[in-house]
VMD Tcl script that draws the C-alpha trace (Angstrom):
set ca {
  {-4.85 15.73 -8.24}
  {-6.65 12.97 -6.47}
  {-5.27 11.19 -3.73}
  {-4.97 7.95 -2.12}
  {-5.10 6.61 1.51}
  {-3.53 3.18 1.99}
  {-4.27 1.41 4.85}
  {-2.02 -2.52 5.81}
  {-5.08 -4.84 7.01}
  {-3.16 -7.82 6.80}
  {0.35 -8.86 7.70}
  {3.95 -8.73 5.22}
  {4.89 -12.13 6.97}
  {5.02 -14.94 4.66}
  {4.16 -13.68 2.17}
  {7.16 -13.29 -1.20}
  {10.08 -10.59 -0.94}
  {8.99 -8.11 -3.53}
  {5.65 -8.09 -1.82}
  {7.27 -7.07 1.78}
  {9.77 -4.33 -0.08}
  {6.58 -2.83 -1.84}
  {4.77 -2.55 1.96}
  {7.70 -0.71 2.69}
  {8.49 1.48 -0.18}
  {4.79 2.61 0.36}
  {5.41 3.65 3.95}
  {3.70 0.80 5.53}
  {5.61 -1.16 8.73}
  {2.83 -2.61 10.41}
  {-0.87 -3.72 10.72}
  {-3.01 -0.24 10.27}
  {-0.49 1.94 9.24}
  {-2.25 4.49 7.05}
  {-0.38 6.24 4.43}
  {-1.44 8.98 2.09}
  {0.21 9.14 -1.46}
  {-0.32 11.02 -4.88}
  {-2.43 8.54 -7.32}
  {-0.27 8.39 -9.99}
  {0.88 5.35 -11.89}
  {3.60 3.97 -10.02}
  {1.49 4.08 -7.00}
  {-1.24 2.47 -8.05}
  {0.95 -0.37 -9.59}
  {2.55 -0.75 -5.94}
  {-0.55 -1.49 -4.41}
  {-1.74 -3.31 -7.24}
  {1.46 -5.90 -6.19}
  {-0.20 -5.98 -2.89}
  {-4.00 -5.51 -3.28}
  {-4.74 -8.45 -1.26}
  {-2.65 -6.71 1.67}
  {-3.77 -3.45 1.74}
  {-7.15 -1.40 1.35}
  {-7.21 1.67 -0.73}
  {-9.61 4.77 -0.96}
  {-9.42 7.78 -2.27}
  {-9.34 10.99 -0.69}
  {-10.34 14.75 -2.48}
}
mol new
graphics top color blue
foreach p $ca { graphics top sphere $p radius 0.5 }
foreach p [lrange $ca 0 end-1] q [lrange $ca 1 end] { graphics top cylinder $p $q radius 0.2 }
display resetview
């Protein structure tokens, strides 16, 4: 099964509640924190919530 790696490029501050608790349920605490999760659907619906956070490849 594919893979994803998750990278924070941008900062959880001011930005709404259920977008800092996704950062965190992902793994993420801080600018360039890399994470690598299982692409399945609950994953990519977490960083869908914070696309505009986050950049996302995928990894074999």
């Amino acid at each position: 099964m594919a893979r994803l790696k998750v990278t924070q490029i941008k900062s959880e501050i001011g930005g709404q509640r259920n977008q800092r608790e996704t950062l965190r349920s992902l793994g993420l605490k801080r600018i360039s924190d890399v994470v690598v999760k299982e692409d399945r659907p609950e994953i990519r619906g977490m960083v869908h919530t914070v696309r505009h956070l986050v950049v996302v490849e995928e990894v074999d």
